[in-house]
N, C-alpha and C positions, 0 to 999 in steps of 0.2 A: 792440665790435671796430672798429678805424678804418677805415674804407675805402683799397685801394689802386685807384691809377691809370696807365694806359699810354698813352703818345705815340703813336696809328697812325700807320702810312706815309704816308695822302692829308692830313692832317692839315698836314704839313708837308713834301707830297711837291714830288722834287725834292732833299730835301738826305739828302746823302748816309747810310748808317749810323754812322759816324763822328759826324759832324757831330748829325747826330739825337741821338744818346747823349750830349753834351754840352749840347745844347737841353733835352735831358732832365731831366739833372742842376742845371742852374741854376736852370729854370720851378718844381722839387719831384716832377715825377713818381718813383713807383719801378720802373715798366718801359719799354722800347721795343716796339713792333711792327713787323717788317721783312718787306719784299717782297722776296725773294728769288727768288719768279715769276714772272717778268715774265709782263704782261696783253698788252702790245702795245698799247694806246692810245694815243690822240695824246694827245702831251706829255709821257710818260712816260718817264723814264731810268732803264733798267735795269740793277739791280746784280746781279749776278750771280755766284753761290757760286764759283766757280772764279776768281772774281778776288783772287787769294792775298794780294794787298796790304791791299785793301780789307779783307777778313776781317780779315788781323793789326792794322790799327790798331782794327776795332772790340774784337778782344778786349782790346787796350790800354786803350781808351776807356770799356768796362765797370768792366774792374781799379781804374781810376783812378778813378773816379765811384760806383762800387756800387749804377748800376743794374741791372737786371736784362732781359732779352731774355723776352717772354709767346710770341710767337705768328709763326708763319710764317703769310703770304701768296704768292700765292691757287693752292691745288690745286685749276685747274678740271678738270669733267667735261664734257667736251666730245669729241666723237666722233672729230676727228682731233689728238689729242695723249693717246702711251700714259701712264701715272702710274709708270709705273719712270721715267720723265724727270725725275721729283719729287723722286728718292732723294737727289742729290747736294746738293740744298737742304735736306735733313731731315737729313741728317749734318751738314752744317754750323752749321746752327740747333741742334743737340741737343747739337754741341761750345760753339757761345756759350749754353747753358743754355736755350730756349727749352722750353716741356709745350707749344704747342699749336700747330696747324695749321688753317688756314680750309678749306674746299672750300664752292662752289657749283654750280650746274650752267645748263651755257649751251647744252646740247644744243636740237633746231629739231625737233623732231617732237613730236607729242603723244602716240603708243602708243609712248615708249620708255623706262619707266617701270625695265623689266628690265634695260634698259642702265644708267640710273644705278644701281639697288640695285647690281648686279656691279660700277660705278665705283667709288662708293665705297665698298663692301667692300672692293676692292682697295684704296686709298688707305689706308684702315684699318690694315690687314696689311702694308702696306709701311711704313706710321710706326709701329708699335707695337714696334719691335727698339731705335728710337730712345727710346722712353717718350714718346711725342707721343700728342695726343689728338687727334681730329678732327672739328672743328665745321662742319656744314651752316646754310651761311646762305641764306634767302631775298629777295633784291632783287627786288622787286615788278615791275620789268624783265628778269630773270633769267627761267629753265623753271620753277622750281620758285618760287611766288607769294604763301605763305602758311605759317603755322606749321604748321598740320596737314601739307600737302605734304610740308614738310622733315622733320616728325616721325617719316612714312608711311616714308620711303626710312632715315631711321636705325632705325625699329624693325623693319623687315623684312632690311635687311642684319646686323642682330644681333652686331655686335661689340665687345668690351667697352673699348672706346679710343676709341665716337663719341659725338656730340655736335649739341646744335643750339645755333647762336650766335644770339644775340637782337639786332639792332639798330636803333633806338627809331625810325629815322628809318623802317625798314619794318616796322616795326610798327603803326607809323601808317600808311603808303601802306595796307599791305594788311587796317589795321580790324581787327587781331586783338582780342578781346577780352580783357581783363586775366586772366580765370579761363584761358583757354585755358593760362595757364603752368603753373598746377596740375597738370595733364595729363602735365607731363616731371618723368620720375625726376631726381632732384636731382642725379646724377652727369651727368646729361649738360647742365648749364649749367657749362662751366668758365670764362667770360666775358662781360659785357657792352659790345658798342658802345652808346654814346651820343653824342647830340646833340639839337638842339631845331629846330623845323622848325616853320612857320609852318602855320595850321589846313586851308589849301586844297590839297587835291592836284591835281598835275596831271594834266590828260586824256590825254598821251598819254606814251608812252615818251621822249620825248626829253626832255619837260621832266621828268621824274621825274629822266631821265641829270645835266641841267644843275645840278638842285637837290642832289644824292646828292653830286656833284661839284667843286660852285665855290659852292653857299648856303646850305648848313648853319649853324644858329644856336649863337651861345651856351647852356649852358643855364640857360633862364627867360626868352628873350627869345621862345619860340613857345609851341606848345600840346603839348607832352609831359607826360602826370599820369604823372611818375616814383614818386612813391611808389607807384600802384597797380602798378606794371612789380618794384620793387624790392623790396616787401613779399614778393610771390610769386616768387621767386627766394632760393635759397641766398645766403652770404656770398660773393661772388666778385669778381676785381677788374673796373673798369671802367675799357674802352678807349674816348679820349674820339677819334674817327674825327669830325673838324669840318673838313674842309676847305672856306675861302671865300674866295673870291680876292679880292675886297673890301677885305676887314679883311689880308689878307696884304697887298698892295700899301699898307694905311693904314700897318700896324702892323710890319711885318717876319716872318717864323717865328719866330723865338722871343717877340717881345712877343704873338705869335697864339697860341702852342702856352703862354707863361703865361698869358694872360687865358681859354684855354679850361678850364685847371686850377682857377684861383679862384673861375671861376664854379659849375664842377662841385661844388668843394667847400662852397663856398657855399649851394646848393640842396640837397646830396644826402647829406652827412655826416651829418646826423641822422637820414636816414630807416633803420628798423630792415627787418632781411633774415630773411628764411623762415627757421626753426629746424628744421623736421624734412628728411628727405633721403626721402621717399616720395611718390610719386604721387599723383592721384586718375586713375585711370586709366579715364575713359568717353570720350574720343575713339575713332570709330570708325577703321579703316586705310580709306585711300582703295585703289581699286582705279579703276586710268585704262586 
């Protein structure tokens, strides 16, 4: 079965959905991934669902192309911002065809374990009218630092539309172990980030930020053992999330967003994907 691939936003962020969708279309990818939530971080231009215009040339720009729209960005969980705020990006994402939704959690306390479960439970519940799934990702910068973490708050909020997202670059930060993927039922991988990231982490949070951000590698140019990541995962597509400001200023966005496609396909096309959809379920539930 061939592998499919998606263009994420930081990838090539910056250029608009539109434009993305056509960047898309020429590099071979067959999805986009769009932020439609804005983070608020420096450097970031925010698009924004209610921007009517911008909507209608993307769905032009899909029509045209027949790529396909995978995944909204980012429903964070974070203490002052409600997730009804989220809705009008999850309509819209579910009119340009997207299944899935990000969430992470940026909350600042450490006994408020209860507050994410009820976050994203709700998030859940509010994308599930849409047919959006939603995956909990762990950035090793983030509240939530590890696969079991993330695991802990989607099997305790219990609803059947979530998800844990995998992506290789904290995978790596946080040393998860390759069997630890065995651990998740196979419904809840609907995607993988990828990228490749050189062997050394760094010590403190910013440089992690810096690297997450502006140095992600090609992949095979660091130390990512993808087959072990891939074997133990279902058939699903992978979002190639590589943004490097480097190679963008060498090469342009689209010569960056093709050469991150060929590489991928390069290293990763043959590697064969989990066949069964069942757990091995001996992860204990953290209790924080």
């Amino acid at each position: 079965m061939s592998k499919q691939y998606s263009l994420a936003y930081l990838t090539v962020n910056g250029c608009s959905p539109p434009e993305m969708t056509y960047i898309a279309a020429r590099a071979g990818y067959d999805f986009i991934s769009l932020r439609l939530i804005p983070m608020g971080v420096a450097g970031e231009t925010p698009y924004l669902p209610d921007d009517k215009a911008m909507i209608s040339k993307t769905k032009a720009a899909l029509k045209e192309t027949g790529v396909k729209v995978l995944d909204l960005e980012l429903a964070r969980i974070v203490e002052d911002v409600d997730p009804q705020s989220y809705v009008p990006a999850m309509e819209v994402m579910a009119e340009l065809g997207a299944k899935h939704v990000i969430s992470s959690a940026w909350t600042t306390r450490r006994d408020d374990r209860n507050f994410i479960v009820d976050s994203y439970a709700e998030i859940c519940d509010l994308a599930k009218p849409f047919g959006l799934t939603v995956n909990l990702e762990f950035p090793t910068f983030s509240r939530l630092t590890n696969l079991q973490e993330a695991a802990d708050i989607v099997r305790a909020a219990d609803r059947s539309n979530g998800g844990v997202l995998i992506d290789t670059l904290y995978f790596h930060y946080s040393k998860v172990d390759a069997d630890e993927l065995l651990t998740l039922p196979g419904e809840w991988s609907n995607f993988l980030h990828i990228c490749d990231v050189s062997n050394e982490i760094p010590d403190s949070k910013e440089g992690m930020i810096k690297v997450a951000r502006d140095e992600r590698l090609y992949i095979g140019e660091g130390c990512i053992d993808f087959p072990s990541v891939i074997k133990r995962l279902p058939h699903i597509p992978f979002s190639i999330e590589l943004p490097n400001a480097a190679r963008i200023n060498q090469y342009g966005h689209e010569e960056h967003a093709r050469r991150c496609l060929e590489t991928a396909k390069q290293h990763l096309d043959h590697i064969e994907t989990r066949t069964d959809n069942v757990c091995q379920d001996h992860t204990p539930s953290l209790v924080e």
